[in-house]
C-alpha positions in Angstrom: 132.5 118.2 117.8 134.7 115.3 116.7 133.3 115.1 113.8 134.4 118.4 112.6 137.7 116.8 113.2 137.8 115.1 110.1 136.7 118.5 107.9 139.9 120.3 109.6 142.0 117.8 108.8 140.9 117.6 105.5 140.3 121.8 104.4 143.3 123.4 106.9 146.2 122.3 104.7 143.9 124.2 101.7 143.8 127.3 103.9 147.1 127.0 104.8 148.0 126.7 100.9 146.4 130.1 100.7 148.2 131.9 103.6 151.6 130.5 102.0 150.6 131.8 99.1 150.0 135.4 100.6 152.7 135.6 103.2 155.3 134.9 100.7 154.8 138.5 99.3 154.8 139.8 102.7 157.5 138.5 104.3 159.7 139.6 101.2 158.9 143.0 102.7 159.1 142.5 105.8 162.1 139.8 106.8 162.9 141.9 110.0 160.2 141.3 111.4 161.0 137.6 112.0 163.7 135.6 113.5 163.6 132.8 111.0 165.4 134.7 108.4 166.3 132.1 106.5 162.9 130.8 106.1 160.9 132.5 103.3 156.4 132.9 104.5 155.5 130.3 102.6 158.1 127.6 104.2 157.0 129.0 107.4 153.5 128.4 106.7 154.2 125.1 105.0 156.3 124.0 108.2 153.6 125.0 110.5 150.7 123.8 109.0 152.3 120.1 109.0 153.2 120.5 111.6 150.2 120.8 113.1 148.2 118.8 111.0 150.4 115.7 112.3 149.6 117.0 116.2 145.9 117.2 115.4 146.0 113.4 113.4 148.1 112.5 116.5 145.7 113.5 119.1 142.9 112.0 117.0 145.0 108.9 116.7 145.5 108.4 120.3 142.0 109.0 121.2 140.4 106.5 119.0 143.3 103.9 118.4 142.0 101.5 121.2 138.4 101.6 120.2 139.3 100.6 116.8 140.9 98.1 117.6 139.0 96.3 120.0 136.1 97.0 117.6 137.5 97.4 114.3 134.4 96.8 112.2 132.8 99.8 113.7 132.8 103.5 112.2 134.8 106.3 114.3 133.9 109.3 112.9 131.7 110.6 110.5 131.1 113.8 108.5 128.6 115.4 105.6 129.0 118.6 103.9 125.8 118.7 101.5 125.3 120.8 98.3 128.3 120.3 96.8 129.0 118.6 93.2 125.5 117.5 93.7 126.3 114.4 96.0 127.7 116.2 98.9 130.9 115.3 100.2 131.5 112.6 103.0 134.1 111.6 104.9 134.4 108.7 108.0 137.1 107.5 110.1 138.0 104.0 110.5 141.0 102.0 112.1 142.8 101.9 108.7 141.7 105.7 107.8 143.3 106.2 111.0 146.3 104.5 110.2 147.1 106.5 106.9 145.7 109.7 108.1 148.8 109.5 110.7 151.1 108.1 108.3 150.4 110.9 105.9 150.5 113.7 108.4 154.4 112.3 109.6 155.7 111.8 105.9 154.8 115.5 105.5 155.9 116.9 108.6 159.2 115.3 108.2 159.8 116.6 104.1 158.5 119.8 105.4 161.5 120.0 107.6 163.8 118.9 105.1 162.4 121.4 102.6 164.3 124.6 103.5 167.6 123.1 103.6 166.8 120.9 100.0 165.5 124.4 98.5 168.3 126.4 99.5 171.2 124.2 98.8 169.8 122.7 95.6 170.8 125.7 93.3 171.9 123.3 90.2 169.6 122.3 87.3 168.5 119.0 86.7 171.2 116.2 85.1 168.7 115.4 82.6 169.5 119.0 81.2 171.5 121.4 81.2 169.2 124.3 81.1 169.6 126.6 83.7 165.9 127.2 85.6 164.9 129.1 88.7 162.5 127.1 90.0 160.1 129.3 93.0 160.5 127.0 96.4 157.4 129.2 97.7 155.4 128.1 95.2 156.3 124.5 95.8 155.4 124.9 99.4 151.5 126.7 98.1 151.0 123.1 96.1 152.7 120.9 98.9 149.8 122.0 101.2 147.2 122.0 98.6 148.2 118.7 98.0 148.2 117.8 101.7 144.8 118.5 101.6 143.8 116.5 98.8 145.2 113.6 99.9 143.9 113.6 103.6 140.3 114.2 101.4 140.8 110.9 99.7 142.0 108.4 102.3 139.2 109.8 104.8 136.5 110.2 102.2 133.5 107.8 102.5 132.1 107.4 99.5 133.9 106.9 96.0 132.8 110.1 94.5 134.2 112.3 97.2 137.4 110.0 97.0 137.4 110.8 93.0 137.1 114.8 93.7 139.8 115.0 96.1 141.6 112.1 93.7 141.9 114.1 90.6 142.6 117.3 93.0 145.3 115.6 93.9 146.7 114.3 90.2 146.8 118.3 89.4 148.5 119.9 92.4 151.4 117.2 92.8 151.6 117.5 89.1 153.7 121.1 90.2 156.0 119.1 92.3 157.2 117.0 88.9 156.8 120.5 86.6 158.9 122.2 89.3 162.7 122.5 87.7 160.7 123.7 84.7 163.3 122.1 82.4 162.6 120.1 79.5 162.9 116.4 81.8 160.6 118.0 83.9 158.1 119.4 82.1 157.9 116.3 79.7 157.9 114.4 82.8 154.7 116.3 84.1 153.2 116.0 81.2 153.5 112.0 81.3 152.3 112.3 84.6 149.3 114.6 83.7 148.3 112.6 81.0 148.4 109.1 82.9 146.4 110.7 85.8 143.7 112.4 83.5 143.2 110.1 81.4 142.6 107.3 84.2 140.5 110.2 86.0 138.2 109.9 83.3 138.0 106.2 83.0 137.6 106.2 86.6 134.9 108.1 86.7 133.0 106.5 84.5 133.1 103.1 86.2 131.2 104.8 89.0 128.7 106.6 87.3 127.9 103.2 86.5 128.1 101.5 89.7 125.9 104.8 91.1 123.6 103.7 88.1 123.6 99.9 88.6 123.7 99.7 92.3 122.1 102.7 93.8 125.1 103.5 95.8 128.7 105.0 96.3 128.9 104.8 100.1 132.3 102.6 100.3 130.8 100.4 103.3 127.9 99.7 101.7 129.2 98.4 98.1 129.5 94.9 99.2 125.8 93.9 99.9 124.9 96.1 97.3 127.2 94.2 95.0 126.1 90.7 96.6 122.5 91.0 95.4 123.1 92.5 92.0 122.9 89.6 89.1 125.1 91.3 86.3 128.5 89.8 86.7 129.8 91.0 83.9 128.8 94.3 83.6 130.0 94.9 87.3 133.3 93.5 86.5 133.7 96.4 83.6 132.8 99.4 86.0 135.4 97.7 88.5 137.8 97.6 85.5 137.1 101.3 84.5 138.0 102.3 88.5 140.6 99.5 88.2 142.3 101.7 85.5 142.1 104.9 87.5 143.2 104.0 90.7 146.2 101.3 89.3 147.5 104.6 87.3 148.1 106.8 90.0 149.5 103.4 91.9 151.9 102.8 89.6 150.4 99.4 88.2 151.7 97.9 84.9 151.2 98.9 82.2 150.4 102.5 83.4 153.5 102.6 85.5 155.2 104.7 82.7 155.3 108.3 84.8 157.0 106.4 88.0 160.8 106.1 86.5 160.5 109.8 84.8 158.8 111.7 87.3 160.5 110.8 90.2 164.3 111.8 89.3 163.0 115.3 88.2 161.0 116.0 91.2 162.3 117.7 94.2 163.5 115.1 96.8 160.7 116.0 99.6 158.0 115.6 96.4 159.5 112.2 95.5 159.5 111.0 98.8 155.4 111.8 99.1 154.9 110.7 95.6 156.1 107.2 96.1 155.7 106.5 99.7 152.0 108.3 100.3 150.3 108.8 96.5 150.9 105.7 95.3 148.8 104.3 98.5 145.9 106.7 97.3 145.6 104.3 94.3 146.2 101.2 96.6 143.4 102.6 98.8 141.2 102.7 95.5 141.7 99.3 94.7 141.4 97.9 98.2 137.9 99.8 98.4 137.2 98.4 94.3 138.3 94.9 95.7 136.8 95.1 99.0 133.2 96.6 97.9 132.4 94.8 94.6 134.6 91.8 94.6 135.2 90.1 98.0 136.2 86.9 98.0 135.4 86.6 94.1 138.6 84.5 92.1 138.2 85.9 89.1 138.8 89.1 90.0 141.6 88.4 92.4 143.4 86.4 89.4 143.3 90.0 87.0 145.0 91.7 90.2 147.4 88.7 90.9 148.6 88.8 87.2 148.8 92.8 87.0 150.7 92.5 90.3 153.1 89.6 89.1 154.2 91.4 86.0 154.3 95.1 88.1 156.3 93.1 90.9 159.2 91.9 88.5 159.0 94.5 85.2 160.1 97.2 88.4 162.6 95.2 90.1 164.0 94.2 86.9 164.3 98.1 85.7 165.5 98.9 89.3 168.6 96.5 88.6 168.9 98.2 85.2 168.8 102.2 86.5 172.2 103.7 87.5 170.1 106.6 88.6 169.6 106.7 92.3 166.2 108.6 92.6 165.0 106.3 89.6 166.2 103.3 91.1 164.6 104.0 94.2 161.6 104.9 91.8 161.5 101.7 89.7 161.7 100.2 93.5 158.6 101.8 94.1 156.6 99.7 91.3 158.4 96.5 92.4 156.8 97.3 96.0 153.9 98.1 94.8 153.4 95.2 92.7 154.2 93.2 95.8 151.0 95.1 97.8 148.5 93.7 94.6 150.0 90.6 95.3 148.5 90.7 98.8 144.9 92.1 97.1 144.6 89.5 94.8 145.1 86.5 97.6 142.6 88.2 99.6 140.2 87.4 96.9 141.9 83.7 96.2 141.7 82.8 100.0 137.8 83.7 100.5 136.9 84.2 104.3 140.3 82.9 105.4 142.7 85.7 104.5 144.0 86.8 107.2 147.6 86.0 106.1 146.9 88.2 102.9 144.5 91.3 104.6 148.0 92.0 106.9 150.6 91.0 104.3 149.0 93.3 102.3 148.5 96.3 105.1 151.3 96.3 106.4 153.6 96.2 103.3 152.0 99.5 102.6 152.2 101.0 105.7 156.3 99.5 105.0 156.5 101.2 101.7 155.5 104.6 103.4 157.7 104.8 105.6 160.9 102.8 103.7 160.7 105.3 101.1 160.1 108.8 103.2 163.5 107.9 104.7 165.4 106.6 101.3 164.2 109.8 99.4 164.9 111.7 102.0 169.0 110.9 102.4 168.7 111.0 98.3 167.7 114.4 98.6 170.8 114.9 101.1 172.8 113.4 98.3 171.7 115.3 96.1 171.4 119.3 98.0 175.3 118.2 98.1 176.6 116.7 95.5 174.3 118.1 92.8 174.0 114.6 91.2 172.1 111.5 91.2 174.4 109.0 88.4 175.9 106.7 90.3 179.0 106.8 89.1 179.0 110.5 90.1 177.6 110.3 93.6 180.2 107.0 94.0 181.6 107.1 97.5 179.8 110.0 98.7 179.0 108.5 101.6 181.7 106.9 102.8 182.8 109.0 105.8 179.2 110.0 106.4 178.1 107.9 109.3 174.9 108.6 110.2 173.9 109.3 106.5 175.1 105.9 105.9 173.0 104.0 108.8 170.1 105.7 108.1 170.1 104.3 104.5 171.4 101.1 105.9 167.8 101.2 107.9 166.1 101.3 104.7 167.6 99.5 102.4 167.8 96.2 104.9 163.9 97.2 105.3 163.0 97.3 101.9 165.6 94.2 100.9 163.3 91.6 102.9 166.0 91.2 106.0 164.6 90.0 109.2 164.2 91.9 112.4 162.9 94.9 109.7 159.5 95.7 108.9 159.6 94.4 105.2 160.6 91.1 106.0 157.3 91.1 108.0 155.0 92.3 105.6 156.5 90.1 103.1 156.5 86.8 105.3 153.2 87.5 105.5 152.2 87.7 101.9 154.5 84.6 100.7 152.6 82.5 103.2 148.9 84.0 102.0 150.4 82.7 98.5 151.6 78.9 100.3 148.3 78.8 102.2 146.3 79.2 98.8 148.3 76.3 97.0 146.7 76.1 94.3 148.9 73.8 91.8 152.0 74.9 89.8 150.3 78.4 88.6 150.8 79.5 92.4 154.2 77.5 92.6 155.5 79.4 89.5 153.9 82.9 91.2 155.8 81.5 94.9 158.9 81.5 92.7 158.5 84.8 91.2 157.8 86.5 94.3 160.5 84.9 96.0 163.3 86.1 92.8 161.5 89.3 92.8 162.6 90.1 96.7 165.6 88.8 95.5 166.4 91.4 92.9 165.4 93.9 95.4 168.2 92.7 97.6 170.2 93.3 94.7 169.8 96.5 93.2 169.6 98.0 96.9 172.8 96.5 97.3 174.5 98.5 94.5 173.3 101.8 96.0 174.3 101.3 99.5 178.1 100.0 98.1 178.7 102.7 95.3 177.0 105.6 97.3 178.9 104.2 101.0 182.0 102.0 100.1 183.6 101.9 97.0 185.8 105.4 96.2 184.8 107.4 93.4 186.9 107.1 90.2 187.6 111.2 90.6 190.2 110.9 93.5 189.8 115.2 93.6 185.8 114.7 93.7 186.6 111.9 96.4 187.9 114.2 98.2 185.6 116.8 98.1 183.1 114.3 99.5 185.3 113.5 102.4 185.9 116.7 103.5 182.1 117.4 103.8 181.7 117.1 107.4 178.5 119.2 107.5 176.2 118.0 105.3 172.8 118.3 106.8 171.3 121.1 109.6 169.4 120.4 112.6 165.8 120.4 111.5 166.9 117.7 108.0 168.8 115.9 110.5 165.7 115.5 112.9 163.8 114.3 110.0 166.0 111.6 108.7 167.1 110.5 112.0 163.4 110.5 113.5 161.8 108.9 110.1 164.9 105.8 110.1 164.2 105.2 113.9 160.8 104.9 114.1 161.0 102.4 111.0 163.9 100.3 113.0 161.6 100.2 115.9 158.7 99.2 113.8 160.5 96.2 112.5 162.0 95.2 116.0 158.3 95.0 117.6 156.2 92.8 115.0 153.6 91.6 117.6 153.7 94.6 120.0 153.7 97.2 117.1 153.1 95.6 113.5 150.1 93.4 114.4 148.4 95.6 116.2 148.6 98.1 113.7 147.0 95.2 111.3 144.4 94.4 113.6 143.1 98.0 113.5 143.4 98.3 110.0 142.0 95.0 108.8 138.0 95.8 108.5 138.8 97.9 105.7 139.1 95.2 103.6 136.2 92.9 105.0 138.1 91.3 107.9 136.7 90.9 111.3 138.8 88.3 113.0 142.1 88.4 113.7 143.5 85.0 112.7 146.5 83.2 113.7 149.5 84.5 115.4 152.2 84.0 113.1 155.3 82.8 114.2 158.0 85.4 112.1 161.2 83.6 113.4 160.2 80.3 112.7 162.7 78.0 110.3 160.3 78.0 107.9 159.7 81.3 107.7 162.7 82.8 107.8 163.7 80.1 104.5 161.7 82.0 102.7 163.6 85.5 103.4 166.8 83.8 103.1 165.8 82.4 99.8 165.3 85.9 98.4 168.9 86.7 100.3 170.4 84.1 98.6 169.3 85.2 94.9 169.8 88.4 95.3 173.7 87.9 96.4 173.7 85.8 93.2 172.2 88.7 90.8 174.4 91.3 92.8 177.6 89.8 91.8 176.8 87.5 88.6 174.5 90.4 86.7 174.9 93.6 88.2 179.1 93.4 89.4 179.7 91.5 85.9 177.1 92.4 83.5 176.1 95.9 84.0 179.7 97.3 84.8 182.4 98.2 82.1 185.9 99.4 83.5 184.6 99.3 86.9 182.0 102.2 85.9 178.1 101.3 86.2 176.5 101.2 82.8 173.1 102.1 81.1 172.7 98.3 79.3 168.5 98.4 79.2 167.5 98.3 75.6 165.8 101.5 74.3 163.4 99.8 72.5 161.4 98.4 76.0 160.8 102.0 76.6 157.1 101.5 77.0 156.2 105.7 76.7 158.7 106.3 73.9 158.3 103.3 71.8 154.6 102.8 72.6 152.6 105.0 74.4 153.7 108.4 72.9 153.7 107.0 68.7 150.4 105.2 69.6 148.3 108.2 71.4 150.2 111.4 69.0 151.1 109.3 65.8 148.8 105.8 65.0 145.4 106.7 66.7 145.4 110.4 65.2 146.7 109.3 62.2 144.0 106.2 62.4 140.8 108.8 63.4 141.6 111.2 61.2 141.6 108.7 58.1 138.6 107.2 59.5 136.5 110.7 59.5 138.3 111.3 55.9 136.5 108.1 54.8 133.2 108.8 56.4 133.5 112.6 55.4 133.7 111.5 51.5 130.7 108.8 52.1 128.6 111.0 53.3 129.7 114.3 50.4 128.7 110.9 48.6 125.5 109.8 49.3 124.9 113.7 49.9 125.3 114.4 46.4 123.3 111.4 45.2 120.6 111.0 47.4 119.4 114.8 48.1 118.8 115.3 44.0 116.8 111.7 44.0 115.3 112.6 47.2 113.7 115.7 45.8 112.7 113.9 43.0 110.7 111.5 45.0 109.2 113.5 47.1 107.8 115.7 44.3 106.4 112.4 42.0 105.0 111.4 45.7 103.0 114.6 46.6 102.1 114.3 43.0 100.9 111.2 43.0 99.1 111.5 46.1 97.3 114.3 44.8 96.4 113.3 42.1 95.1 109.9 43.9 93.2 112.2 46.2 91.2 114.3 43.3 90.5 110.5 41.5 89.0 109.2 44.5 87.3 112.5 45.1 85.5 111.9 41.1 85.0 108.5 41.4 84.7 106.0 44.6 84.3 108.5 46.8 81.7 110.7 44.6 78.8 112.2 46.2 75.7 110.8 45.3 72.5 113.2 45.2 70.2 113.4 47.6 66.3 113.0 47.1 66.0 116.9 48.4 69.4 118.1 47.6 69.9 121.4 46.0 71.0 121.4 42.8 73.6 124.1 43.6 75.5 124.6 46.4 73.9 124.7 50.2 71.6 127.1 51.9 74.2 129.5 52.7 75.4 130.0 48.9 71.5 129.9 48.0 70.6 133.2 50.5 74.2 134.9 48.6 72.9 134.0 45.1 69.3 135.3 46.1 70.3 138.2 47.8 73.0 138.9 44.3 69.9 138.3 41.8 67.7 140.9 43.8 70.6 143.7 43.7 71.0 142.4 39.7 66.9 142.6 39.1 67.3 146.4 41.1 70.0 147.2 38.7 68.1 146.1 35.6 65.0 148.1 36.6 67.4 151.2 37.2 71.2 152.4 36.6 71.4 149.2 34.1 68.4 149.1 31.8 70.2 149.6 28.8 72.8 147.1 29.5 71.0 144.6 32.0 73.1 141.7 33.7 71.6 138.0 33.3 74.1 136.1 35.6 72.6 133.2 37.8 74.5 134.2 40.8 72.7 131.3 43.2 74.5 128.9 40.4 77.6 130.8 40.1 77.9 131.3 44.1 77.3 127.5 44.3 80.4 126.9 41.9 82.7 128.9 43.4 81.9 127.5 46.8 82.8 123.5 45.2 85.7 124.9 43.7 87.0 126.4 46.8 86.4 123.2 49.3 87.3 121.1 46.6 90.7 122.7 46.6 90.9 122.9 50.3 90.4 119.5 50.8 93.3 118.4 48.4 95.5 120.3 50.1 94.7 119.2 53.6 95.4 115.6 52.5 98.5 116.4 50.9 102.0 114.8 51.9 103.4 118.5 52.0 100.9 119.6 54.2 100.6 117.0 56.3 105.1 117.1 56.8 104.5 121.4 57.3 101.8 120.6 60.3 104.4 118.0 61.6 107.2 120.6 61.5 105.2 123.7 63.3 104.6 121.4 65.6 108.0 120.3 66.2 108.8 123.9 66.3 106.2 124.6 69.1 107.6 121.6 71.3 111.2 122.9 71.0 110.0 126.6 71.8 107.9 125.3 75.1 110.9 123.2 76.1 113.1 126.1 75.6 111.3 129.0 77.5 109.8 126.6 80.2 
């Protein structure tokens, strides 16, 4: 019965997508019959549904936490559905399964309770137009569950082709959440998002046909002996590129990052937050399972990740510095982070059988991100339902007599920023000393450094949203005060969620070996680990140089870059060049301007070859073929007359055979009859066994230079074609 567990947790947020769908038209009839007025059907049914999908993932988690970790190689759950798409679908439940089913199910109970209030108090368009739209919350809430759904399907699912179903299910219901103002940032947004998320769908997909073709199997826990005895390096390492692609798109990875800065300040707060803190880890979990399956322990490999995590790790801390957009800050953030997490994937390869530092680092960084970036999208979207505005020079000082809005930002910023006694500084102690353990000469030294400037920057830019958004005044004293005098800024159910979601990450950070390493010992055999390691002293010197490092060079950036470069007049300015737009000056020309421009004038050239050598060769053709069945006719009657002549036999008739004989005998007899009779006068004097005989030659003569004709022979070859093609057809 457990099993069935992991099909309800995977198809009830689909039902409930429906029933939101269908109580929204009848609840707009009948309102009195409930005391939520305020609540349309479809945010009831989107509330209760999450709800009780986190209570069920709860109960499962507390059941089955202890056995996965005190056994954490071993499978918890299974189910198969068979019959569908031709592979059936199955799912399993493992300590890290278990681990992001949970964290999935809280991030969307909590932005379910925020919806409402976001919804109802967000009435103003976009800042990236100024068209008005009237976007429908209740069918945000239908999508929100759909994709719910979707994404419990892929971090349970067992095998890589159900993770691809429920993957690109996924791409298309969130893409709603980024259409959802409808204006023209949206919708352009979206469609960046769309296109990024098909097109590495596709490329996805065909890495594991291939795999399926080359290895016999997609099962997730079976890939790495399967991969172990299979001799074709290189081949394998282009299917893992192809899935590689797919999942590092819907991750975020450089150089497919592009729809992570536009989608996620169009998108409604609740969507952003599950966007960067729970769908981005569907494409980590692909790679981890990629890694994990095909390429444990192989260096080669784990250098491509290393190098696409290096430049992701910087390009979005750098653009995060840049932004004076608070969602596309906190966006830009996301790539940084995620960048650090590939870090961690790419050392578990360096490090072989002894990366224990790396397998955590890298866990529990995600499990970080989650949970740093449900809380900072979620007070964004407070800032936002309010002040109706997301530049930070507009927002400036919003904060500032906002208490609790301001600690629980304070939570995760000092989370995401590195600063110890919080749950990134963990995470990313743990992955600086994977990268120190490896060594590795000054390649690693220069990535150490790197890392190490990267956390810095993310001190930085984190630092200029909590003091323009919480201590410095806005330049409007009248909008100032319009801030101030909010005193009621959030109702009980978003203040539950922000509240609950900020303490549950402080007391995460507080407890790293009661809470945080646990949590990594359960997780770990996901990506080939069985033993725990070392116990890692956090709070040691050397340890905490490294965080202070990162302190230190972010205080620097802060106030040498951001406080003196990128501020004019004591206003925040846009100083990133245009021309590093990667989808403007790029993607978008390259994919709608130079490759149709570049196919089309290719099939032009091969079109006029081929009217070409059409109009040459079909004319010559015809004359060949003619002069050939000429010439092999007339070969055919010459070696008929001469070599092949028949000689006469000592008995042979001099006419014909015995058949034409017994005609031409039975012919002269009616001819004598006739001479004696109706003909006398005018008597015939034909020979018919002679003339018989002759017409008889002439016709298998004839015959016989047709049956050894080139057009005879090609008009046999194409009946039979025909035949073939009709059996194949009906059969």
């Amino acid at each position: 019965m457990s099993n069935v567990m992991l099909g309800v947790l995977v198809f009830y947020p689909f039902l409930g997508g429906i029933a939101a769908w269908a109580l929204h038209g009848w609840l707009s009839k009948e309102k009195g019959r409930f005391p939520f007025k305020a609540l349309s059907g479809s945010a009831l049914a989107a509330d209760f549904v999450a709800v009780t999908e986190f209570l069920l993932m709860l109960v499962l988690f507390i059941g089955h936490a202890s056995k996965a970790e005190s056994a954490p190689s071993g499978t918890l759950l299974t189910l198969a559905i068979p019959g569908i798409c031709g592979f059936g679908l199955h799912f399993t439940m493992d300590g890290f399964r278990l681990l992001y089913g949970l964290i999935a199910a809280l991030m969307w109970m909590m932005t379910a309770l925020l919806c409402p209030e976001y919804f109802s108090g967000h009435s103003h368009p976009s800042e990236e137009s100024a068209e008005e739209s009237e976007p429908s919350p209740d069918r945000f809430y239908v999508f929100f569950l759909l994709t719910l759904g979707a994404t419990m399907g892929v971090f349970l699912s067992e095998d890589l082709y159900t993770t691809f179903i429920f993957f690109e299910m996924m791409s298309f219901t969130s893409y709603v959440w980024v259409a959802h103002e409808e204006n023209n940032a949206a919708l352009r947004a979206a469609d960046t998002y769309l296109a990024v998320a098909v097109t590495g769908g596709l490329v996805m997909l065909m890495g594991i046909f291939g795999v399926w073709h080359e290895l016999g199997t997609l099962t997730i826990s079976e890939l790495p002996a399967a991969a172990a005895a299979y001799g074709n390096k290189p081949l394998l390492y282009t299917l893992g590129g192809c899935m590689l692609f797919g999942f590092g798109a819907k991750a975020g990875a450089f150089p497919l990052h592009i729809w992570l800065p536009k989608a996620h300040p169009v998108a409604p707060a609740p969507a952003s937050a599950l966007l960067s803190g729970i769908l981005t880890k569907t494409g980590i979990f692909g790679v981890l399972a990629v890694t994990s399956g095909l390429f444990l322990y192989d260096k080669q490999w784990g250098t491509l990740i290393l190098v696409i995590g290096a430049a992701t790790m910087f390009g979005g801390a750098l653009l995060a510095v840049f932004s004076i957009n608070l969602k596309r800050t906190l966006a830009c953030s996301s790539m940084s982070q995620i960048g650090f997490i590939l870090i961690g994937v790419g050392m578990q390869c360096m490090l072989g059988e002894e990366n224990a530092l790396a397998v955590h680092g890298t866990l529990l960084h995600m499990m970080n991100h989650s949970m740093i970036k449900l809380v900072l999208f979620m007070a964004a979207g407070v800032i936002y339902m309010n002040a109706h505005a997301l530049d930070l020079n507009v927002i400036r000082g919003y904060g500032r007599k906002k208490p609790l809005l301001k600690v629980i930002f304070l939570v995760g910023a000092l989370a995401i920023g590195g600063i110890p006694c919080f749950g990134g500084y963990i995470s990313k102690t743990l992955l600086h000393e994977s990268i120190l353990e490896y060594g590795g000469g000054w390649i690693f030294r220069a990535l150490e450094y790197l890392f190490l400037f990267s956390g810095g920057m993310t001190v930085a830019y984190m630092t200029k949203l909590f003091v323009s958004i919480f201590v410095e005044k806005n330049a409007d004293d009248s909008l100032q005060k319009q801030y101030d005098a909010q005193e009621t800024y959030m109702n009980p159910a978003s203040t539950f969620a922000l509240s609950g979601s900020a303490l549950i990450l402080l007391i995460w950070g507080l407890f790293p070996h009661t809470i945080m390493d646990k949590a990594a010992r359960i997780g770990q055999a996901f990506m080939g680990l069985e033993e725990f390691g070392e116990t890692v002293s956090y709070f040691s010197w050397k340890n905490l140089s490294g965080g202070l490092i990162s302190i230190g060079i972010g205080v620097i950036v802060y106030l040498f870059v951001i406080r003196k470069l990128l501020m004019k007049d004591h206003a925040y300015i846009n100083a990133w060049p245009t021309w590093l737009d990667l989808e403007e000056k790029l993607y978008r020309p390259l994919l709608l301007q130079v490759l149709p421009f570049i196919c089309g004038a290719v099939c032009h050239v091969l079109d006029v070859m081929t009217d070409t050598l059409t109009a040459i060769l079909i004319p010559v053709g015809h004359v060949l073929a003619r002069l050939l069945d000429s010439l092999t006719d007339l070969s055919v009657v010459g070696l008929r007359k001469t070599i092949y002549k028949d000689s006469p036999k000592p008995h042979e008739r001099a006419w014909g055979n015995a058949l034409t004989a017994a005609i031409g005998t039975a012919l002269n007899a009616v001819q004598a009859l006739a001479n004696r009779t109706w003909r006398r006068k005018n008597p015939g004097t034909v020979d018919y066994r002679r003339e018989v005989a002759l017409r008889y030659d002439v016709w298998r003569e004839s015959s016989t230079v047709i049956s050894r004709s080139l057009s005879y022979g090609l008009l046999l070859v194409i009946i039979g074609f025909t035949l073939t093609l009709v059996y194949i057809l009906w059969w």
